[in-house]
C-alpha positions as protocol buffer text, in pm:
chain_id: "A"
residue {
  index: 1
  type: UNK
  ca { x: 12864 y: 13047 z: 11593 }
}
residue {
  index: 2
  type: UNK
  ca { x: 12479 y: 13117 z: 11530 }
}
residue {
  index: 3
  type: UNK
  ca { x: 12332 y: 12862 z: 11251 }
}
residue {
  index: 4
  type: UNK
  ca { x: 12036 y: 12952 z: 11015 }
}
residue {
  index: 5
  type: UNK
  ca { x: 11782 y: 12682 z: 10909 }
}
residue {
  index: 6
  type: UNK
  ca { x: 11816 y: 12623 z: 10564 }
}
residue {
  index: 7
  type: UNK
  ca { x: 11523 y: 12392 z: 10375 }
}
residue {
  index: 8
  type: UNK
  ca { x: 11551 y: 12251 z: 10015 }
}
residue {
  index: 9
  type: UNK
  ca { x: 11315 y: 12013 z: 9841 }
}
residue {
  index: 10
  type: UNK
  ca { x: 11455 y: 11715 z: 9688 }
}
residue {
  index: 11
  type: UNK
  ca { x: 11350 y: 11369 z: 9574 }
}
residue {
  index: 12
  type: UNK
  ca { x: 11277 y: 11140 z: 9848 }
}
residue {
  index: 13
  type: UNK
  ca { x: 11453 y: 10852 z: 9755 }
}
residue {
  index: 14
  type: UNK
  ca { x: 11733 y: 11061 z: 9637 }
}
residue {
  index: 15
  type: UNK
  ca { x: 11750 y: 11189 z: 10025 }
}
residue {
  index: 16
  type: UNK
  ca { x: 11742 y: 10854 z: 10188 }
}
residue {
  index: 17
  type: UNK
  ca { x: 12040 y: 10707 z: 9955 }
}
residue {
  index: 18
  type: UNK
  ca { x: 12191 y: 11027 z: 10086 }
}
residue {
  index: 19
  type: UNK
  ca { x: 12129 y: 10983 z: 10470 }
}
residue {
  index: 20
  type: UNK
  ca { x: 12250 y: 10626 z: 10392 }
}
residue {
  index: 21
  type: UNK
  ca { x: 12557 y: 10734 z: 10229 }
}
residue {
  index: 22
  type: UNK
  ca { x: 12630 y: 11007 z: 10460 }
}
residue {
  index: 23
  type: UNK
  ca { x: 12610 y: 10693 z: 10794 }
}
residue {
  index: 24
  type: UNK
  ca { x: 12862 y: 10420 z: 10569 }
}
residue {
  index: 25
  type: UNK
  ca { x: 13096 y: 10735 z: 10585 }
}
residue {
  index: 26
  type: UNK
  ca { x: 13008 y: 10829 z: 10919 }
}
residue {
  index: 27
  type: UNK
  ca { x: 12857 y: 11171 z: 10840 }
}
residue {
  index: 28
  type: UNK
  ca { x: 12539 y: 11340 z: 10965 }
}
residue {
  index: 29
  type: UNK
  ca { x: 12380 y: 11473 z: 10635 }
}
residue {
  index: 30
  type: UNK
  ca { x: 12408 y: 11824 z: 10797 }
}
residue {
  index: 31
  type: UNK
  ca { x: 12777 y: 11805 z: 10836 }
}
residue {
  index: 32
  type: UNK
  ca { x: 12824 y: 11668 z: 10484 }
}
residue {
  index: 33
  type: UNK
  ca { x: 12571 y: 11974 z: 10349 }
}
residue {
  index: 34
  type: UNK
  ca { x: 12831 y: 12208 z: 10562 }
}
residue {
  index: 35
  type: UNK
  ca { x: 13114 y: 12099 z: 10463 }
}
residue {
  index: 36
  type: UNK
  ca { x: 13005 y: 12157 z: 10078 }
}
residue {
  index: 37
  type: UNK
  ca { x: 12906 y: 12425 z: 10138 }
}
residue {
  index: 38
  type: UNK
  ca { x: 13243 y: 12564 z: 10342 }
}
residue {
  index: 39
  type: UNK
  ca { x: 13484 y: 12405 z: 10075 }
}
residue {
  index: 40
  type: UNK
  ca { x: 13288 y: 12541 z: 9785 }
}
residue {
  index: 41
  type: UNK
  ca { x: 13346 y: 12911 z: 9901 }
}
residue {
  index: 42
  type: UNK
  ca { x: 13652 y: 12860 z: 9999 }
}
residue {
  index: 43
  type: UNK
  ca { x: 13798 y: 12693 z: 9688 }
}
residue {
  index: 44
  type: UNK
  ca { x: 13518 y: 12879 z: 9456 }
}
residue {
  index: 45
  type: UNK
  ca { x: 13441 y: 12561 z: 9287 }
}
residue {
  index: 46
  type: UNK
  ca { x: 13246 y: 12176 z: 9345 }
}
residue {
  index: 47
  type: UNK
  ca { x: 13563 y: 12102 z: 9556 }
}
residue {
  index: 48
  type: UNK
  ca { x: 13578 y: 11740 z: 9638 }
}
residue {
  index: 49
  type: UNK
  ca { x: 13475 y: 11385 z: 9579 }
}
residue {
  index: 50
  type: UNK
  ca { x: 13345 y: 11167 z: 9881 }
}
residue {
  index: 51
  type: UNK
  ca { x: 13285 y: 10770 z: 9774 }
}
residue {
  index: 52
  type: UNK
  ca { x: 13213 y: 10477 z: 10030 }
}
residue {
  index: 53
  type: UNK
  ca { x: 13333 y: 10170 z: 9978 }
}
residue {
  index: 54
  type: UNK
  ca { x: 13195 y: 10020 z: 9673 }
}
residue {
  index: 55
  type: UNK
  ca { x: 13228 y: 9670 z: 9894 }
}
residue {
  index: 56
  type: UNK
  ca { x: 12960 y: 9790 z: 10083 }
}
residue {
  index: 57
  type: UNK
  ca { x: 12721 y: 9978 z: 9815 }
}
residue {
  index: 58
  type: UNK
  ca { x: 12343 y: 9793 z: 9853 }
}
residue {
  index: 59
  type: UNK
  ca { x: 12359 y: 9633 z: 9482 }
}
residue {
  index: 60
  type: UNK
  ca { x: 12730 y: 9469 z: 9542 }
}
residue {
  index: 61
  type: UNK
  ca { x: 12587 y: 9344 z: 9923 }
}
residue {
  index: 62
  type: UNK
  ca { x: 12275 y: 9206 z: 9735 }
}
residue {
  index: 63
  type: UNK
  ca { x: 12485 y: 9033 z: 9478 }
}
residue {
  index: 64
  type: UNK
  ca { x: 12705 y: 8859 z: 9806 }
}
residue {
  index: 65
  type: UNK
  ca { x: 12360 y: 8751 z: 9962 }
}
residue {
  index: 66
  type: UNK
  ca { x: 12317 y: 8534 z: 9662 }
}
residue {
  index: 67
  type: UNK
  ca { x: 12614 y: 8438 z: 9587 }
}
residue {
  index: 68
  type: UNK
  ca { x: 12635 y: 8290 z: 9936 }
}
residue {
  index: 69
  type: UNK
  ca { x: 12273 y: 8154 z: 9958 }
}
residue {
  index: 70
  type: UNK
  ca { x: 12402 y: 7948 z: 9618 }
}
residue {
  index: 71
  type: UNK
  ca { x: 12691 y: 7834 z: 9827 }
}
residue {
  index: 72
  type: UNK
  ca { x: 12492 y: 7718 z: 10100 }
}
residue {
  index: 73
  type: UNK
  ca { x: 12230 y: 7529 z: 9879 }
}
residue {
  index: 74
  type: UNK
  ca { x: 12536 y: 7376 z: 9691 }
}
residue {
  index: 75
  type: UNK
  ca { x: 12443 y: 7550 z: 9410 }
}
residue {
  index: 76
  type: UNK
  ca { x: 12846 y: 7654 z: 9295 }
}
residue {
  index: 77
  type: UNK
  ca { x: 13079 y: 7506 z: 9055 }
}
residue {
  index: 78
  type: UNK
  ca { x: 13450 y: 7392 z: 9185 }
}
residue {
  index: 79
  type: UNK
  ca { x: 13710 y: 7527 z: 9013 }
}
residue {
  index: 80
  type: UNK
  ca { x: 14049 y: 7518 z: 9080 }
}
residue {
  index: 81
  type: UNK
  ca { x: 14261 y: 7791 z: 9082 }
}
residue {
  index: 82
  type: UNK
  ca { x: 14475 y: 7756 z: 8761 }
}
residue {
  index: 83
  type: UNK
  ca { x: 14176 y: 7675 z: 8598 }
}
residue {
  index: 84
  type: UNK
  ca { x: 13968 y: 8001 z: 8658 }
}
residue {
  index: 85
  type: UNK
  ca { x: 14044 y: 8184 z: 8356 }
}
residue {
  index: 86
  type: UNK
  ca { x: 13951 y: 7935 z: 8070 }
}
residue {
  index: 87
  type: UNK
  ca { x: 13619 y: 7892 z: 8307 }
}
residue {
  index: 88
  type: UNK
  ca { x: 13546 y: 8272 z: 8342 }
}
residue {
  index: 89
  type: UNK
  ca { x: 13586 y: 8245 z: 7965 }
}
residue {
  index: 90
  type: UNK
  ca { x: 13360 y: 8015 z: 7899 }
}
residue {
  index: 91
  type: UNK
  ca { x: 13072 y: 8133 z: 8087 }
}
C-alpha cells in the first residue's frame, strides 16, 4: 500500500499530551491518526472512544507523589477502617 504525507497544524502542547496518550496506550500517533481516519469512513461517523487509564493520567500520578511524600514525612492521619466515613465527613 503506497502512503501520502499528510501535515496539519495544531497546538503544541495539545500534540505532546497526544504523543503521550497515544505511548500509555501503546500507539504511534500515526497509527492512532489512521485508524480515525479508517473507522470514520467506514462507519461514516466519529466512531470510537479510546481512554487510558485514568490511574495513570499525569494529574492523578502527581496527586500519588504527594500523597506518598506526606506518608514518608509522617505527615498522615491513622484511621481505622470502620471509622473512615465519619472522618471523610468531617474533613
Amino acid at each position: 500500500m503506497t502512503t501520502k504525507l499528510m501535515t496539519l497544524r495544531i497546538d503544541e502542547n495539545l500534540k505532546e499530551e497526544f504523543d503521550v496518550f497515544c505511548n500509555e496506550v501503546g500507539l504511534t500517533t500515526t497509527s492512532a491518526i489512521t485508524m480515525f481516519v479508517k473507522a470514520t469512513l467506514r462507519e461514516s461517523r466519529i466512531p470510537f472512544e479510546i481512554s487510558a487509564d485514568p490511574f495513570y493520567h499525569k494529574k492523578n500520578l502527581k496527586a500519588l507523589d504527594e500523597s506518598i511524600a506526606e506518608l514518608e514525612k509522617g505527615e498522615f492521619t491513622d484511621v481505622p477502617l470502620k471509622d473512615f466515613d465519619a472522618f471523610i465527613e468531617s474533613l
